[in-house]
C-alpha positions as CSV (number, residue, x, y, z in Angstrom):
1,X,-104.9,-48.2,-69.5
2,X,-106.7,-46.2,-67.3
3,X,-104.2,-45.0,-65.1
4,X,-102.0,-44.2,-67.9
5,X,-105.0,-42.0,-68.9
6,X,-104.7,-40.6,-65.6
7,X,-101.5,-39.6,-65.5
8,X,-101.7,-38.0,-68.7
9,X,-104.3,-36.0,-68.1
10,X,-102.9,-35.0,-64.4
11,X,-99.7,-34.2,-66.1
12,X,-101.2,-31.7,-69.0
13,X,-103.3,-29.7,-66.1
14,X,-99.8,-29.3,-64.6
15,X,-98.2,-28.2,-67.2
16,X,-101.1,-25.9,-68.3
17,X,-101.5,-24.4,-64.9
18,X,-97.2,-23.8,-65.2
19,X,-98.1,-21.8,-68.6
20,X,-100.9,-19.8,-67.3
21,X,-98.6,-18.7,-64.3
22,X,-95.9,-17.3,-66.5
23,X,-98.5,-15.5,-68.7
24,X,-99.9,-13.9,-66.2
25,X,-99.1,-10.4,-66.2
26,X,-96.9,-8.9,-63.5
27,X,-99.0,-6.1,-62.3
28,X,-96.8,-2.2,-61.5
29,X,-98.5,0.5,-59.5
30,X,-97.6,3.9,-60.3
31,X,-99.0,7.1,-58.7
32,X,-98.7,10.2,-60.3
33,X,-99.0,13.9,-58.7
34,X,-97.8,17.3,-59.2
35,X,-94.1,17.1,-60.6
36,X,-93.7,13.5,-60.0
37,X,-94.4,9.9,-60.6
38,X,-94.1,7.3,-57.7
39,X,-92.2,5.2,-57.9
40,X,-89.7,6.9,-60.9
41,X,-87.7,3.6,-61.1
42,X,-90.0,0.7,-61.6
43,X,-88.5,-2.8,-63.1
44,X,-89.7,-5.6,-65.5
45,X,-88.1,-8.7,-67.0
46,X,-88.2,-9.0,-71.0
47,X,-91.0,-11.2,-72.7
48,X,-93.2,-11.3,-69.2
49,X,-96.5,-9.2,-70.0
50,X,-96.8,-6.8,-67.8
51,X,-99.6,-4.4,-66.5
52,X,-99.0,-0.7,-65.6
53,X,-101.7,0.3,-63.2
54,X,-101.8,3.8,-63.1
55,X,-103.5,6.8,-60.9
56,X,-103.8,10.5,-60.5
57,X,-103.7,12.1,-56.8
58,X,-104.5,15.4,-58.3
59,X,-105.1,16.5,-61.2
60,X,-105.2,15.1,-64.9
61,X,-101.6,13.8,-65.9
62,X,-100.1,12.2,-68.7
63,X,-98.1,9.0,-69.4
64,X,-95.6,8.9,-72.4
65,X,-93.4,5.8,-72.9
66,X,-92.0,6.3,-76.0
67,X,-89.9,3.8,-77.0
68,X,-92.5,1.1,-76.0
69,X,-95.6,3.0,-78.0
70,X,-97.2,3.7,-74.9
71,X,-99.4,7.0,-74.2
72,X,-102.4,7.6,-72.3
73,X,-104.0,9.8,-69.7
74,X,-104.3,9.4,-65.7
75,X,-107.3,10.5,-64.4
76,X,-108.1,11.2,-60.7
77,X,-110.4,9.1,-59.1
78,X,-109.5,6.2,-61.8
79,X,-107.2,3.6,-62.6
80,X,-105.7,3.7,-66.2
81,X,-104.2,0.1,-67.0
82,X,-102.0,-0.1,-69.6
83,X,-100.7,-3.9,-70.7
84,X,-97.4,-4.0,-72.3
85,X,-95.0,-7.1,-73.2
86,X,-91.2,-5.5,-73.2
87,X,-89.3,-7.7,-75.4
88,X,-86.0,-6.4,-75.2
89,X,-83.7,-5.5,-72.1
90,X,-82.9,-2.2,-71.6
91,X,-83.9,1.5,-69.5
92,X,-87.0,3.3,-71.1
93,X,-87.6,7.1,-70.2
94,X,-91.5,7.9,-69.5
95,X,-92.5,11.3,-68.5
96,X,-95.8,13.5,-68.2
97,X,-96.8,14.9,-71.4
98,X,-99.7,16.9,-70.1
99,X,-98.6,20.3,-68.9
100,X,-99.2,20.5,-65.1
101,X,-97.1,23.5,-63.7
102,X,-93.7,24.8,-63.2
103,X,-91.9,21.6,-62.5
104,X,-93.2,19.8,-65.3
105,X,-90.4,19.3,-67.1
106,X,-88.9,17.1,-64.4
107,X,-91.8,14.9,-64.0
108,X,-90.3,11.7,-65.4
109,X,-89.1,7.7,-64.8
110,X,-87.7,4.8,-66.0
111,X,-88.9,1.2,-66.8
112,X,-85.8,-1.1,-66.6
113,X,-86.3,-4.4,-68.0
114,X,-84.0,-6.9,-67.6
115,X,-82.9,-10.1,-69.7
């Protein structure tokens, strides 16, 4: 009896520790500065939570991921972390959506999530 117990309990700390591993969030670093994001191409896999960790080298920028409901600012000197669980496969656009200069307009990525 007791080393059934045993097992059993060793066996349901295994499988929780399994289950906390794949809900831990993958974490993404992306820089932003003048007229671009680094890196533009980032990648995640659908249904794993994710966290974009986010900073400004220069001056106030914005993040704008539409098709996921995502929209906040980057501060410099701070990290903005934004959590996120993509569900479906697929490329999604983000972009600046505070005006920071000529070259703006081209200060955008992509979040590719695959299956």
């Amino acid at each position: 009896m007791y080393r059934r117990t045993m097992v059993a309990l060793l066996a349901g700390s295994a499988l929780g520790a399994v289950r906390l591993a794949a809900e831990t969030p993958a974490e993404i670093r992306i820089s932003a500065k003048k007229f671009e994001f680094h890196p533009n191409k980032v990648t995640a896999k659908a249904g794993q939570p994710v966290v974009l960790v986010l900073t400004s080298m220069d001056r106030i920028h914005g993040f704008k991921m539409p098709d996921l409901g995502v929209r906040t600012e980057i501060v410099p000197g701070q990290e903005t972390r934004v959590s996120l669980l993509p569900t479906k496969a697929g490329s999604f656009t983000f972009f600046c959506d505070v005006f920071c200069g000529d070259g703006h307009e081209d200060m955008d990525g992509t979040l590719i999530v695959e299956a």
